[in-house]
N, C-alpha and C positions, 0 to 999 in steps of 0.2 A: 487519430492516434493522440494529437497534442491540442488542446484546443487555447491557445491563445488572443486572448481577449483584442476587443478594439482597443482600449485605453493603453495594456499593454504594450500592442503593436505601434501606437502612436507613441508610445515612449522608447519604445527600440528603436524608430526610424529616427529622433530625434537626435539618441546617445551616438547613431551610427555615424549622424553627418559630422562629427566633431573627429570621426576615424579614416583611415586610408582608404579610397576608395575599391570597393568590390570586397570591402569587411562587413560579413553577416555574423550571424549571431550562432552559438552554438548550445543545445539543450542536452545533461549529461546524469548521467546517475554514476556517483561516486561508491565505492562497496556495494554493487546490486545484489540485491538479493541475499541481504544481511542484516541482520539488526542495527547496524551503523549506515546503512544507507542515505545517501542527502542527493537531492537533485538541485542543479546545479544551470546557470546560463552564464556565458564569458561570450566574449567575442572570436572571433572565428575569422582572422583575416585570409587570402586568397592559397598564401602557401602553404596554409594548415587543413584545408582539404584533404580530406580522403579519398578513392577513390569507390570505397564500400561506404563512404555516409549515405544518407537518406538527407533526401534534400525535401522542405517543406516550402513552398514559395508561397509568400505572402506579398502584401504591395509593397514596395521598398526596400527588400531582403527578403533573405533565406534565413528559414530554421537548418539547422545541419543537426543530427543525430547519427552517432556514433553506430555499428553493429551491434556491437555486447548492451547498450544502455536501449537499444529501439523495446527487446519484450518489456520492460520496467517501466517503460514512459507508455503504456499504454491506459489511456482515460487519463493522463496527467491534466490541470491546469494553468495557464499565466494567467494574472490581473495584475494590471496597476492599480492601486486603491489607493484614495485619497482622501482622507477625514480629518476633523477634529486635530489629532496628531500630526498630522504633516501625510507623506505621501511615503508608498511604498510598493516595492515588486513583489507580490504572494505567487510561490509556486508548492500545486499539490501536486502526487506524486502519487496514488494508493498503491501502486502495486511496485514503486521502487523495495520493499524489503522483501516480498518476494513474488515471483516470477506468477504472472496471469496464466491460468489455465483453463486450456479450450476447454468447452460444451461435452465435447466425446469422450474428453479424459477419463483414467480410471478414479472409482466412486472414491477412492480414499485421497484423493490428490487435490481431487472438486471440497471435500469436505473439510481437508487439512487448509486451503487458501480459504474457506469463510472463516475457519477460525482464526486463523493469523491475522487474516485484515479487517474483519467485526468483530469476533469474539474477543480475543486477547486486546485489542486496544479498550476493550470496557473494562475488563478487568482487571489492566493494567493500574486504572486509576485507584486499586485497591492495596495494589503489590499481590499482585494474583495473574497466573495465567494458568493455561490450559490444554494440553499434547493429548491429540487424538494416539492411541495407541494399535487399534483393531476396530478392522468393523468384523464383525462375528459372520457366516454363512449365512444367517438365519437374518440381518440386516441392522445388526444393532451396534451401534459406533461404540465404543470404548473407550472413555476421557478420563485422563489424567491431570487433578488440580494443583496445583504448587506455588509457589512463595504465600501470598498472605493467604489464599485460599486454605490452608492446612489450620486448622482449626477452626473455622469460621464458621458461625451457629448460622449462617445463611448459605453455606452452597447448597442444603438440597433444594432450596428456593432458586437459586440460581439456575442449578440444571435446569430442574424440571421447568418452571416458568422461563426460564431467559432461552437456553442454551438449546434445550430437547425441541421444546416449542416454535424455534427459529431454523434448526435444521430439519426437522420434518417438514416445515412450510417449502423449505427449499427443496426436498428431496425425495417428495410425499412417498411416490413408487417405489425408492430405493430403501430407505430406512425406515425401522420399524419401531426405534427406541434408541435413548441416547441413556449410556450409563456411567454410574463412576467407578473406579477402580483403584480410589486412592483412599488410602485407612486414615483417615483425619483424626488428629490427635493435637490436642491443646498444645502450643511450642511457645519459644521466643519471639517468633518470625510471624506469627499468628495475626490477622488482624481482627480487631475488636472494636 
């Protein structure tokens, strides 16, 4: 579920000994499953236990994770890293803004989590994103582009090479075609 590094882990045992003893550490996603989502690690002394946390035992403590923040934190990362700059706790999180979706899921649910958590983050960097709307009977997804994408002389580049091409790799048997559905029209918001 959490995979927290060695270097990590030697720095939580380290922060802990300076704590009340039988204080472990706790791993938490703050607004799951939102676009304000942040994960998060505090300490976790003996009477803030839960009785529904998920307890990870490592050597010299426990991770503790909450119920509501466990589907969020799945494939999360801890490192400690150390460079140049000084040193620091990195924690990734991909699926803290929205919730991981099993294998067997329905097709539009499996397609809607690649776009939120690959797709929209590339095109984020643009002021662009992208709402699956329908997959058609016939297999063909239905996307919807917005913010800087609306007028942009590159999305039908985008679909076709970026977007079409990445979900049919994923979805060969299911999808048949990726389309657009949004009238692009030169604006303010436009990027150029």
């Amino acid at each position: 579920m959490i995979t927290i590094t060695e270097a990590a882990q030697t720095h939580f045992v380290k922060l802990l000994s300076n704590q009340k003893d039988g204080t472990n550490i706790r791993v938490f996603v703050v607004n799951p499953g939102t676009a304000n989502a942040e994960c998060g690690v505090s300490y976790c002394p003996p009477e803030a236990i839960e009785s529904t946390d998920i307890v990870l035992p490592y050597s010299g403590f426990d991770a503790l994770i909450d119920d509501m923040s466990k589907p969020f934190l799945t494939d999360a990362y801890i490192d400690f890293v150390t460079d140049k700059m000084g040193s620091q706790l990195t924690l990734k999180a991909p699926n803290a803004k929205i919730r991981a979706v099993a294998d067997d899921a329905p097709l539009a649910e499996r397609v809607d989590y690649v776009i939120q958590t690959e797709v929209n983050p590339q095109l984020a960097g643009h002021g662009g994103n992208v709402v699956l709307t329908e997959i058609t009977d016939d297999g063909i997804a239905i996307l919807q582009f917005g913010g800087g994408c609306n007028g942009c002389s590159q999305v039908d580049f985008t679909l076709k090479e970026g977007i079409e091409k990445q979900l049919l790799e994923l979805f060969p048997e299911e999808l048949t075609a990726v389309k657009d559905a949004t009238e692009h029209q030169a604006g303010e918001h436009s990027y150029y």
